[in-house]
N, C-alpha and C positions, 0 to 999 in steps of 0.2 A: 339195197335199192333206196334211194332220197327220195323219200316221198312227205308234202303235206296235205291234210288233207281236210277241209272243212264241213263244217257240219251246222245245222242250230237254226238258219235261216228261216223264213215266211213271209207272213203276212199277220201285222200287229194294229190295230186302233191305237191316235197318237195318243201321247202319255203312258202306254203300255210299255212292256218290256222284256229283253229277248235277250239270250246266252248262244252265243256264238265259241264253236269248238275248232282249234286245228290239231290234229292228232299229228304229231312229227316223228318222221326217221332216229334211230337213235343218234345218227350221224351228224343230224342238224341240231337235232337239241342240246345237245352237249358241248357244241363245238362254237353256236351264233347265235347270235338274237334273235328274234322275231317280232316282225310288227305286223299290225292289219292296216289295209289298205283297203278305200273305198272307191268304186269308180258310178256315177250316176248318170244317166244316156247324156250325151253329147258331149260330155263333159269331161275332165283328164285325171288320173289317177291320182289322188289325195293319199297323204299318210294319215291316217286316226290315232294308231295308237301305238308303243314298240315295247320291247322288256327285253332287258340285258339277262344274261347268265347268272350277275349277282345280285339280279329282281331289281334295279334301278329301271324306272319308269317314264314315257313322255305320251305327252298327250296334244293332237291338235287346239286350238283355243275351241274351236267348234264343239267339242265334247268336252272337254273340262268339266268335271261334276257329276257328269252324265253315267260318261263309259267309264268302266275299269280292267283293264289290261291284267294278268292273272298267271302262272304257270306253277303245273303239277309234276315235280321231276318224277316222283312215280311212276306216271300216268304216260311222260312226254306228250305232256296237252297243253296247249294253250290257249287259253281263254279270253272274253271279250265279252265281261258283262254288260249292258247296255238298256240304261233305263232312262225315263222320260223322253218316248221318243218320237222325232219329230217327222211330219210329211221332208222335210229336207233330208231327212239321216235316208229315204230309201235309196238303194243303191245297190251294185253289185260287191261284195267285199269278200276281199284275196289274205290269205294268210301268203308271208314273204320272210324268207331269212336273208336276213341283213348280209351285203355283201360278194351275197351269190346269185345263183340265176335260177334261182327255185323258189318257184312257185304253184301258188295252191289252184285246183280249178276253178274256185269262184262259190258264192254260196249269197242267195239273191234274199234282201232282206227288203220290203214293200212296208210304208207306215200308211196309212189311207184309212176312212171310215167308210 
């Protein structure tokens, strides 16, 4: 079964910082990349971050510095560290493998004091 699945999300005071998990299918993680994707109310789905199979990495400018994009072949995890963070970064954010039509259910990450 292809499944990803996200994890890690809340609610952070800005400049705080929060580890975002997609736990992937064996089928996907060995086979595609994975990016995260952010989408914030009214607004259209953003790419933030991606990681290839042989850990080459991209990042939105918006995070630059911030986030780090990460994967555990162990684990088939992929991660999204994500520090200094902003009332702009809250959003709902999807783990997605490059390519395909799989996608995660969502994992709501809120930065507010």
């Amino acid at each position: 079964q292809v499944q990803l699945v996200e994890s890690g999300g809340g609610l952070v005071q800005p400049g705080g910082s929060l580890r975002l998990s997609c736990a992937c299918s064996g089928s996907i993680f060995s086979r595609f990349a994975v990016a995260w994707y952010r989408q914030a109310p009214g607004k259209g789905r953003e790419l933030v971050a991606s990681i290839y199979i042989g850990g080459t990495t991209t990042y939105a400018d918006s995070v630059k510095g911030r986030f780090t994009i990460s994967r555990d072949n162990a684990k088939q995890t992929v991660y999204l560290q994500m520090t200094s963070l902003k009332p702009e970064d809250t959003a709902m954010y999807y783990c997605y493998a490059l390519g395909t039509s799989y996608w995660g259910q969502g994992t709501q990450v809120t930065v507010s004091s």
